[in-house]
C-alpha positions in Angstrom: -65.9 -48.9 -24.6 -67.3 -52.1 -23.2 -71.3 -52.1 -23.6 -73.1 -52.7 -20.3 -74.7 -55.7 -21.8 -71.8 -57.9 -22.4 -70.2 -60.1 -20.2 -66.8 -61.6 -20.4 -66.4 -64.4 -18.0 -70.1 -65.7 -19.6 -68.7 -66.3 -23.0 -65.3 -67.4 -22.0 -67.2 -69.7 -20.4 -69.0 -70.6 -23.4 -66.4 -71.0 -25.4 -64.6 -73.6 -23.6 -67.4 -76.1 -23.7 -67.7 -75.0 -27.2 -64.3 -76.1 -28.0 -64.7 -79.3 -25.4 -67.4 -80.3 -27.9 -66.1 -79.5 -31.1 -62.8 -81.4 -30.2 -65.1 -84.6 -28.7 -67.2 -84.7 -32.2 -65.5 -83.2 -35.5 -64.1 -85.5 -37.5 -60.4 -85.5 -38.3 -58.3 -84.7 -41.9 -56.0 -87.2 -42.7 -55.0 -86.7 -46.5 -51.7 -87.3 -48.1 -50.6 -87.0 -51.7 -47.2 -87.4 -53.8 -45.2 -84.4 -55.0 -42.8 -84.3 -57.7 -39.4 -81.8 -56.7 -39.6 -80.2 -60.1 -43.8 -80.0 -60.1 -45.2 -76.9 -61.6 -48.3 -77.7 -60.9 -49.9 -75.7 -57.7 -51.9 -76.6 -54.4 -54.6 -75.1 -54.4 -56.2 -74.6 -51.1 -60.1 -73.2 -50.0 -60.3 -73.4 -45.9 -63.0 -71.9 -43.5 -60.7 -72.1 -40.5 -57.2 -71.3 -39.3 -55.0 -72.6 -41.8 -51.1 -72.7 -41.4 -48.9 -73.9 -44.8 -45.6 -75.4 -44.2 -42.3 -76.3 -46.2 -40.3 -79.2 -45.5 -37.9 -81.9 -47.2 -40.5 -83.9 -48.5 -41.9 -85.3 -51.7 -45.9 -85.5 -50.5 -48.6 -83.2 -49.4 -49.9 -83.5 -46.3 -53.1 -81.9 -44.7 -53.9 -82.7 -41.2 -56.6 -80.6 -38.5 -60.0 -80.6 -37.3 -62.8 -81.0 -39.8 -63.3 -82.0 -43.3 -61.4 -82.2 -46.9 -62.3 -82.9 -50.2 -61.0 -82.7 -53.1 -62.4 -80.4 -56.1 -60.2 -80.9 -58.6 -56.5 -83.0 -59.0 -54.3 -81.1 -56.3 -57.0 -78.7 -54.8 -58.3 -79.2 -51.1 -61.2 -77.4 -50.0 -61.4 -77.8 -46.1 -63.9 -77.0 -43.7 -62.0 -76.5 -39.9 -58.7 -76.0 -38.9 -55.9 -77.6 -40.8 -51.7 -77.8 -41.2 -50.9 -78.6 -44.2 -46.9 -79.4 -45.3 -45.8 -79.4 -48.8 -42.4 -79.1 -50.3 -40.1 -76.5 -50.0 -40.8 -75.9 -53.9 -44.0 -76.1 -54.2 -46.3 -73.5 -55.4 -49.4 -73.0 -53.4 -52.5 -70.5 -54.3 -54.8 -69.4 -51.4 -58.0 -69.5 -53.7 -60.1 -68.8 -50.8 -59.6 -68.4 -46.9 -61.9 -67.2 -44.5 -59.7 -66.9 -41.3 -56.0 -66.5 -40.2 -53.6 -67.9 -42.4 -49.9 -68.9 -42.1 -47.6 -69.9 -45.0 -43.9 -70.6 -44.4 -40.7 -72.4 -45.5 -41.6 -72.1 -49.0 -37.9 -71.2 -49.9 -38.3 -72.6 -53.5 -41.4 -71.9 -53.8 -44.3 -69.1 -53.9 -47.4 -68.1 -52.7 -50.4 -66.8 -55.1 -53.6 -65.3 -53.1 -56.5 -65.3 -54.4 -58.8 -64.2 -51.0 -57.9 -64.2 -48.0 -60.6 -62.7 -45.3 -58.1 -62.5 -42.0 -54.9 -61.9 -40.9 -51.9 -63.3 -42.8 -48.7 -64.5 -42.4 -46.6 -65.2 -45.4 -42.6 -65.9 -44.2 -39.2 -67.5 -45.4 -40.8 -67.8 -49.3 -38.9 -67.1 -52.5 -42.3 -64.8 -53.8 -45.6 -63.7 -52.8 -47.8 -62.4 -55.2 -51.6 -61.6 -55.6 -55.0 -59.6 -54.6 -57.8 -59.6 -52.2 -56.5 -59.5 -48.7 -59.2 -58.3 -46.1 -57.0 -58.2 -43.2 -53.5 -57.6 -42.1 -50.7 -58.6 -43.6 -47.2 -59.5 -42.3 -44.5 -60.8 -44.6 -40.9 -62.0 -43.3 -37.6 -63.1 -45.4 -39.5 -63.0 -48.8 -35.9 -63.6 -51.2 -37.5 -62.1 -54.3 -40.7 -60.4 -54.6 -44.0 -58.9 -53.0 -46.7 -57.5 -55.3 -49.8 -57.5 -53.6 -53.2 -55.7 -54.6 -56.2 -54.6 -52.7 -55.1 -55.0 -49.4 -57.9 -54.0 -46.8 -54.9 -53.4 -43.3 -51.8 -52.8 -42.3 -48.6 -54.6 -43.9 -45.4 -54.9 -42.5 -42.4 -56.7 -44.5 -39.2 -57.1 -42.7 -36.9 -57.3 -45.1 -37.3 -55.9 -47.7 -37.0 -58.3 -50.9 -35.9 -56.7 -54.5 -38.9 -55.6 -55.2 -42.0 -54.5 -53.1 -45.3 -53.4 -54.8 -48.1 -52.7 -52.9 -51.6 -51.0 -54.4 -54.9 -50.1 -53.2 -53.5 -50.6 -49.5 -56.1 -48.9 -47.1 -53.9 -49.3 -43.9 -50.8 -48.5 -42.7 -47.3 -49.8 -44.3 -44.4 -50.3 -42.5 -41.6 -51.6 -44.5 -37.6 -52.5 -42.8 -35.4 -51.7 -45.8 -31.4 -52.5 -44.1 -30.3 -53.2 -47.3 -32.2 -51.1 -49.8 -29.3 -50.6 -52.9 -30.9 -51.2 -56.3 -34.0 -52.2 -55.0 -37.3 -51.1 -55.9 -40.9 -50.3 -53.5 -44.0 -48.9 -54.8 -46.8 -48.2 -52.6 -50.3 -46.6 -53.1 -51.7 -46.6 -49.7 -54.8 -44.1 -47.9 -52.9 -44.4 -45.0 -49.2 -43.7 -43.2 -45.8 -45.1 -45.3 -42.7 -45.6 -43.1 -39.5 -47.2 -44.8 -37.1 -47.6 -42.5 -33.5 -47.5 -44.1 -29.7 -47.1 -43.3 -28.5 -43.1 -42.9 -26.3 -43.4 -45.9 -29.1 -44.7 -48.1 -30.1 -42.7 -51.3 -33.2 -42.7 -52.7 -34.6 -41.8 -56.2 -38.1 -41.9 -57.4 -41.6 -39.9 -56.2 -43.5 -39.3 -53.1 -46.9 -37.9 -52.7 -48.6 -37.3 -49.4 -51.9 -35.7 -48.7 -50.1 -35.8 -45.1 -46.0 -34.5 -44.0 -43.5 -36.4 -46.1 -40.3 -36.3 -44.4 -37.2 -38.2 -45.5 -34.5 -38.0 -42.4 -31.4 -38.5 -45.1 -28.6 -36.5 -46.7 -31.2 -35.6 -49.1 -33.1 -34.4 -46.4 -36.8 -33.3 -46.9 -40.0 -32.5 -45.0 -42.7 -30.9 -46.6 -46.6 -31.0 -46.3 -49.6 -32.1 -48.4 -46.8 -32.4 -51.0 -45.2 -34.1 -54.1 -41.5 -34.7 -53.5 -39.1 -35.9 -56.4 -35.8 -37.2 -55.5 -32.3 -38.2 -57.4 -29.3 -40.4 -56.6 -25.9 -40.0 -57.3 -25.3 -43.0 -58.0 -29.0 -44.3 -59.2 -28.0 -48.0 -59.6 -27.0 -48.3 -56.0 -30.1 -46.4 -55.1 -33.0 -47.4 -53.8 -36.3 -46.5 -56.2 -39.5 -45.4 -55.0 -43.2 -44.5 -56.1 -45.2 -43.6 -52.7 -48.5 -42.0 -52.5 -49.8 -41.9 -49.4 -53.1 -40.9 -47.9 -51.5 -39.2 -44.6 -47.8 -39.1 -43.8 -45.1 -41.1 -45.4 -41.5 -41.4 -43.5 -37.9 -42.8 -45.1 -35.0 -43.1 -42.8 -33.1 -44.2 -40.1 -35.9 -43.7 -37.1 -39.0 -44.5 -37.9 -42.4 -43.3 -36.1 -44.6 -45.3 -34.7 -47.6 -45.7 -36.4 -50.5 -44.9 -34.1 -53.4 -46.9 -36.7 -53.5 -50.5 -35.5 -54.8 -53.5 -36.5 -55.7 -56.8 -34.9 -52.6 -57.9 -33.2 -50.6 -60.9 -34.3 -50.2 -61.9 -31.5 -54.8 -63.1 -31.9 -53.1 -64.3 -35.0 -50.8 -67.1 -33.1 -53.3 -67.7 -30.6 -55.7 -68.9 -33.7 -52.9 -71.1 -34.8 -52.1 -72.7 -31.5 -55.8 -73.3 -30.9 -55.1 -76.5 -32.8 -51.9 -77.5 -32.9 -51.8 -78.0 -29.8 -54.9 -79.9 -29.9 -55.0 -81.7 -33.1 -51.9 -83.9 -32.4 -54.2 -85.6 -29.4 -57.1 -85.7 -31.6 -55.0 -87.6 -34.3 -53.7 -89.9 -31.7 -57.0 -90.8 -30.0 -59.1 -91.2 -33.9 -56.0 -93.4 -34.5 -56.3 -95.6 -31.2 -60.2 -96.1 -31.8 -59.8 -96.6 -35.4 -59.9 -100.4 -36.6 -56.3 -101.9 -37.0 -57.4 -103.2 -40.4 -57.8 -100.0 -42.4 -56.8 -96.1 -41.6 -59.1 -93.7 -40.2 -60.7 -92.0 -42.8 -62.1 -88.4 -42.3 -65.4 -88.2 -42.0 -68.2 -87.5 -44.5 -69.5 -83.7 -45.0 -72.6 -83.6 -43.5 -74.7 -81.0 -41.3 -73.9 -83.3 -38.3 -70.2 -83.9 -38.6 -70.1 -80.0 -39.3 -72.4 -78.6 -36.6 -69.2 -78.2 -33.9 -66.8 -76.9 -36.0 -69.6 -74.1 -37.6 -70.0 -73.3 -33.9 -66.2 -72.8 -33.1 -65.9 -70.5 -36.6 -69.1 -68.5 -35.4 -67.2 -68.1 -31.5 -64.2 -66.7 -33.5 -65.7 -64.3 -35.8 -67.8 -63.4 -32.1 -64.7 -62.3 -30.7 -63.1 -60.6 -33.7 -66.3 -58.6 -34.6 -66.5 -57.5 -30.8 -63.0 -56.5 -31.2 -63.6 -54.3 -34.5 -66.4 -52.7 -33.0 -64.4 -51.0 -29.6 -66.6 -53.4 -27.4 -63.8 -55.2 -26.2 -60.4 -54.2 -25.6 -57.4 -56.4 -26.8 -56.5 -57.7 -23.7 -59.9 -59.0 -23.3 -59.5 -60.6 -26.6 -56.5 -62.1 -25.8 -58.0 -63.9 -22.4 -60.7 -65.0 -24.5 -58.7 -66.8 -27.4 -56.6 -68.0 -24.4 -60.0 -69.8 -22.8 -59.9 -71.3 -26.5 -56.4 -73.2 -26.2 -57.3 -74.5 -22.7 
């Protein structure tokens, strides 16, 4: 319900002089370091904004957005605004600490190690993604090898599924797309709804317990409530293994429910992400044009000045996110004010 007090159009409002001024005074990231193919060695990354990771053919790092960077250590970043950062397609890259959305791509040699992330993420076409902390949805595409997550504080979905899938202490829904589940392996420990959507001829083996109805729509058909439910294959290496508890009702099969718990859409998630890149491309080319011709623009220096927009921005999206949480906006509202954000 929307409180009496609030007023849309007056913060819309204010946020797009908010942004006007943040884009007229933060400084700009321009960093760029070498990469070995065969490097072991991660990227290590600490932002306070949106933050979108990207693979490419290319042997350098490169971190770009609105803001500030330092460096803490050899090959760690710790940025303060918005950034796009590309790295190689092999490269290893740890999320130490995020605090907002966060979007990690084209690692397909490469893997993704979390260490906190406080928002939504995105984590797609990457060999593996493994670690804990995640206050926020999660959505993970075309992962090739493995998912084991801990501590996961919203709803995950992973489309497809990769070999093996372990999910604990997941206090949201789970939503998995299995289409070609033989000989692989999930486990998920979860307060809320399971749903694993599979083939019709798929067998399964393993355990499923459900303080809610557990109901698997396959030749080994079973539905049973507030329940424990052992299954076995015929042919267990072709099978696909599972270890599900579940806080309310877990589902395996061919038509899945839908899942009435929701979280933040992702489509707040993009909107976060375009906020910049469609504006830091301009920015870049405008620092560059005022910039001496002599030496490159350099970001500049953290101080409370150069950091006062950007703080503001950050504050205006949390605004909108905690008015979302709290029912006193609805997500279309939401959505036309993160849209008054990319104008």
């Amino acid at each position: 319900m929307t409180l009496p007090d609030f007023d849309a159009e007056a913060l819309e409002k204010s946020i797009r002089q908010t942004l006007q001024n943040a884009l007229a005074n933060a400084p700009f990231i321009r960093e760029e370091i070498p990469w070995e193919e065969d490097d072991t060695e991660p990227l290590t990354l600490k932002a306070t904004g949106p933050l979108a990771v990207q693979g490419a053919e290319t042997s350098t790092v490169r971190v770009r957005g609105l803001g500030t960077a330092r460096h803490d250590r050899p090959r760690a970043f710790h940025i303060n605004g918005l950034a796009q950062v590309r790295v190689p397609r092999s490269a290893h890259v740890t999320l130490e600490h995020i605090s907002g959305p966060a979007h990690v791509g084209g690692l397909s040699r490469g893997q993704v190690q979390i260490g906190e992330i406080r928002g939504p993420i995105k984590v797609s076409g990457t060999q593996a993604c493994v670690g804990d902390r995640v206050h926020g949805p999660a959505d993970f595409k075309d992962i090739t090898e493995r998912i084991e997550i801990k501590n996961i504080r919203g709803a995950v979905f992973i489309a497809p599924c990769p070999p093996l899938v372990r999910l604990e202490d997941v206090r949201g829904a789970v939503r998995l797309k299995c289409l070609n589940p033989a000989g692989k392996r999930i486990v998920v420990h979860s307060t809320r709804s399971v749903v694993i959507e599979v083939p019709p001829n798929t067998e399964i083996q393993g355990t499923i317990r459900s303080v809610g109805q557990v109901q698997v729509d396959l030749a080994q058909a079973a539905t049973r409530q507030d329940a424990e439910v052992h299954l076995s294959a015929k042919d267990p290496a072709r099978a696909l293994t599972v270890e599900i508890t579940a806080g309310k009702q877990v589902y395996i099969g061919p038509n899945p429910p839908e899942i009435s718990e929701s979280a933040i859409g992702w489509e707040l998630l993009e909107k976060f992400l375009n906020l910049w890149r469609g504006q830091a491309p301009r920015t870049e080319q405008a620092a560059a044009a005022s910039a001496p011709s002599s030496s490159p623009p350099q970001a500049a220096p953290s101080t409370d000045e150069a950091s006062t927009p950007e703080e503001t921005l950050r504050q205006a999206r949390q605004r909108i996110l905690r008015l979302l949480a709290e029912g006193k906006i609805s997500l279309a509202e939401a959505e036309r004010l993160l849209d008054a954000l990319e104008t």
